[in-house]
C-alpha positions in Angstrom: 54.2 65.5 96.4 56.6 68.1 98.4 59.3 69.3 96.5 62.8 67.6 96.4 65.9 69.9 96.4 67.9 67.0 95.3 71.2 67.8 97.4 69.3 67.6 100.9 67.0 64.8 102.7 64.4 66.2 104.9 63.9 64.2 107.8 60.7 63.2 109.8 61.7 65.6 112.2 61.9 67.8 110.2 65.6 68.2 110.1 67.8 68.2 106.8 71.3 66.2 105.9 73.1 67.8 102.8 73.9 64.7 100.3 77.4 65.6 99.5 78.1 66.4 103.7 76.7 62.4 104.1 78.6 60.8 101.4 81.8 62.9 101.6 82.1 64.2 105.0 81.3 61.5 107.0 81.9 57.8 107.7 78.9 57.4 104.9 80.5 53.4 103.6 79.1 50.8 100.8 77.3 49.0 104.0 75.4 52.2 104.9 73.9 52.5 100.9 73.2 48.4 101.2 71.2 49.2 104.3 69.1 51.8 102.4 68.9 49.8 99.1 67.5 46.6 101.5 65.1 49.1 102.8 64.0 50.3 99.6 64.0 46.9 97.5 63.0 44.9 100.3 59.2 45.8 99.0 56.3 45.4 96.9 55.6 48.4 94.5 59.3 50.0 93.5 58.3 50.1 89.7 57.9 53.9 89.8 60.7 54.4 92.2 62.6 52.8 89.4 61.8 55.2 86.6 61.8 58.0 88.6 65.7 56.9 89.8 66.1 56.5 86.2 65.1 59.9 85.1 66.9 61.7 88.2 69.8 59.8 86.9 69.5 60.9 83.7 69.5 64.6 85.1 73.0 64.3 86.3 76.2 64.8 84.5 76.5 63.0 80.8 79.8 61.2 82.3 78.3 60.4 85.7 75.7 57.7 83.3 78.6 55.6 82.2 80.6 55.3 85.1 77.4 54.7 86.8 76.5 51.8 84.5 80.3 50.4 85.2 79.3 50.6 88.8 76.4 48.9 88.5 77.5 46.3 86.4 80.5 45.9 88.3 78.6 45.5 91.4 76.2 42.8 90.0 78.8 40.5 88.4 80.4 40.7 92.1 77.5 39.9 93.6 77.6 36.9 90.8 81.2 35.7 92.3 80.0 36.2 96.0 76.8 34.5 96.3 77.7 31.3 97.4 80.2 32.8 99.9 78.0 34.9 101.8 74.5 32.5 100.8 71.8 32.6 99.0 68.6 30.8 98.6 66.3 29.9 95.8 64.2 32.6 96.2 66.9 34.4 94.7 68.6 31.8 92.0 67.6 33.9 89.1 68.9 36.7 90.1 72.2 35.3 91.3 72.3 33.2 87.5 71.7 36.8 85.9 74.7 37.7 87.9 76.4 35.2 86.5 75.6 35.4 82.9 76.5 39.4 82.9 80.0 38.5 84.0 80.1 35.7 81.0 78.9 38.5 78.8 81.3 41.4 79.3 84.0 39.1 78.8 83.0 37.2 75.8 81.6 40.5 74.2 84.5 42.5 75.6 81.7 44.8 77.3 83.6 48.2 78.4 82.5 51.4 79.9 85.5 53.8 79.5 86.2 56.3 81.5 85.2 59.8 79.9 
């Protein structure tokens, strides 16, 4: 495996993009991380891209994991709310219901990531 220097992305040609010029310094929006999420998870075999996201994640900041888990939990219970708005199919029922049930939980559990 090459080395990572986690605030740049080498490209095929060989060319790099800093991370924090991308996201901050240019049009970078939610659609453009969809678009490379649907490229990523839109696959067979992610299970060690998974842990090793979670263990870069884990690298970062000790405030940056709670507000991440807000984002993330934000952004599945919306995904929840707008599933039959944008469709869906069967194929993805469970997830959608999962969706659902996460939302029902952080409200009858009073689930809340503070900011810190």
């Amino acid at each position: 495996m090459t080395d990572i220097v986690s605030h740049e992305i080498v490209l095929d040609d060989e060319s790099k993009v800093d991370v924090y010029h991308l996201v901050r310094k240019s049009n970078f929006q939610p659609e453009h991380l969809a678009q490379i999420l649907g490229e990523i998870y839109n696959a067979y075999g992610v299970r060690e891209f998974n842990t090793r996201l979670a263990k870069a994640l884990l690298t970062k900041h000790r405030t940056f994991q709670q507000s991440l888990v807000r984002g993330l939990v934000a952004v599945l219970i919306e995904m929840g709310k707008q599933a039959g708005e944008h469709g869906t199919d069967p194929r993805n029922e469970n997830a959608i219901n999962f969706c659902r049930r996460l939302e029902r939980l952080v409200e009858e559990e009073g689930v809340h990531f503070p900011l810190i």
